[in-house]
C-alpha positions, 0 to 999 in steps of 0.5 A, spaced: 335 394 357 334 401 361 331 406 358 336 409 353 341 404 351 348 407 349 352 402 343 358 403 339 361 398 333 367 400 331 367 398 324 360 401 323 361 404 316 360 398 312 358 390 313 357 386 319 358 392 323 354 396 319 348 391 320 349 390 328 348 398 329 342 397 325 339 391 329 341 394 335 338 400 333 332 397 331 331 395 338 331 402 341 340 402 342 342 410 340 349 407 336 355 410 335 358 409 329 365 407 330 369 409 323 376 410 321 373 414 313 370 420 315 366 421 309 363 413 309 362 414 317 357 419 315 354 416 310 352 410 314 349 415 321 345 419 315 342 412 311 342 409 318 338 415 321 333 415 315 331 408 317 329 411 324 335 409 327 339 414 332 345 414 330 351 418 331 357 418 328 364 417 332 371 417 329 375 412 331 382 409 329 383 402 333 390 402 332 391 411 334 391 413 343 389 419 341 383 417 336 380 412 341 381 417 348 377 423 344 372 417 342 371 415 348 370 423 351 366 424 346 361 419 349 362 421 356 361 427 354 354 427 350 352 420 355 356 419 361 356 412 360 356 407 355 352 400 355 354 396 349 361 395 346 362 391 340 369 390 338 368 390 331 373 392 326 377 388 324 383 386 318 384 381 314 391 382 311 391 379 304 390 372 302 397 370 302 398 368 308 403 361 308 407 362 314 414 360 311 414 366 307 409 370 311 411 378 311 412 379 319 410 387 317 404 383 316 402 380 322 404 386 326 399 390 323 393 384 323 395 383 330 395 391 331 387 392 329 385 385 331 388 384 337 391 390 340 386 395 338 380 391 342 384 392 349 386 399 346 378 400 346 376 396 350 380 399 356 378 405 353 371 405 355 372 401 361 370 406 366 363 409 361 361 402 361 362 400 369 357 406 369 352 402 366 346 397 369 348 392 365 354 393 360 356 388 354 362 387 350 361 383 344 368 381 341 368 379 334 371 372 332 371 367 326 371 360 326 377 361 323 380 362 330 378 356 332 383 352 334 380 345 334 376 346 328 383 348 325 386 343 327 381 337 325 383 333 319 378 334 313 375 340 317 380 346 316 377 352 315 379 357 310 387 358 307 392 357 310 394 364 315 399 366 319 395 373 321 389 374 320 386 366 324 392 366 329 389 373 331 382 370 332 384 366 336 389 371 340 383 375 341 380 370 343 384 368 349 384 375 351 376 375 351 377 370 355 382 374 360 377 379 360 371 375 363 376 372 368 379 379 370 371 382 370 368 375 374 363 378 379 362 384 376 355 386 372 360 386 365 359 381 360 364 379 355 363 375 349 365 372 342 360 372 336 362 368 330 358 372 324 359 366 319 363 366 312 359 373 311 359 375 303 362 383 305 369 386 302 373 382 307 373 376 303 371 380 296 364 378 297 365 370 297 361 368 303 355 365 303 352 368 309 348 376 309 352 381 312 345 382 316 345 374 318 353 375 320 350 380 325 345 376 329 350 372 334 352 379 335 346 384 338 343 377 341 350 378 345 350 384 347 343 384 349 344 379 354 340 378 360 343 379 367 347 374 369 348 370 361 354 367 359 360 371 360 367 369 357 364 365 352 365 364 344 358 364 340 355 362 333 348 361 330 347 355 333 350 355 339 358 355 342 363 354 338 369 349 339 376 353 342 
């Protein structure tokens, strides 16, 4: 890591996000907390800062050009670069789900924040992190979009879904479009499974700590030269396509 590492989580303000800006703060990073709920945002830079954190506070839609280009000149006007990108937010668009009956509105906007808002940002922020020694982007998935995991009897993950899983394994096909398009450059992409996490995504039900669903996630984006790129990651090692 160089002398000042520059981070942004989108979807800091709370949650997994929260607690990857904090473990990597932890480790030195300056952190951008990338949020859409201006008071929320706040308040996690000022709980983060009284924990010796340098944070600063970044508004950010994932689904608006105009929010995603002003966070991006944001940060090249205070850093010049960026180092660490973790596409965090994400949407789950309600539990019902069932592709019968499925709300098409729905889907679009799952894929809108889950899918699209990752290429949005990340070709955002492209040209900060080319800048960088050595630039990481940690996108983040879910063992719900595993397709071989989904698809084996008895090991189905999770409620039928016709958004918010197929969405995962869309991001996940884009990771891997990425690392193909970025191959032999010093950019590495990858995926981080947090594991089923007890935050407000899923109502509190998951038996992992936000703070252990952010694990893979800073390993990720702490990654040496020349570590894994195009790659999907949980704690215990690679997840199954």
């Amino acid at each position: 890591m160089s002398e000042q590492t520059i981070a942004l989580v989108t979807g800091a303000n709370k949650g997994i996000g929260y607690e990857i800006a904090a473990g990597l703060g932890a480790l030195g990073v300056t952190v951008g907390v990338g949020a859409r709920d201006d008071t929320r945002r706040e308040e996690a830079v000022a709980k983060l800062r009284a924990a010796g954190v340098d944070a600063f506070g970044v508004a950010l839609d994932v689904t608006d050009d105009a929010s995603v280009a002003a966070a991006a000149a944001l940060i090249e006007e205070r850093y010049g670069r960026l180092d660490v990108l973790v596409n965090n937010a994400g949407i789950t668009g309600g539990r019902e789900q069932e592709p019968t009956t499925a709300d098409l509105d729905i889907i679009r906007t799952v894929v809108e924040t889950n899918v699209i808002g990752v290429v949005r940002v990340t070709n955002a922020l492209l040209p900060l992190l080319r800048r960088a020694p050595s630039p990481r982007i940690v996108n983040m998935s879910s063992s719900v979009g595993s397709l071989t995991r989904q698809s084996t009897p008895g090991g189905e993950l999770g409620p039928i879904a016709a958004a918010y899983s197929p969405s995962k394994t869309f991001l996940n096909a884009v990771t891997v479009q990425y690392a193909r398009e970025l191959a032999g450059t010093n950019i590495l992409i990858n995926l981080a499974c947090p594991g089923y996490c007890a935050t407000d995504l899923n109502g509190y039900r998951g038996h992992r700590t936000a703070e252990q669903g952010a694990a893979t996630a800073i390993r990720l984006a702490t990654l040496p030269d020349g570590g894994p790129t195009g790659a999907f990651f949980e704690d215990d090692g690679s997840v199954p396509w």
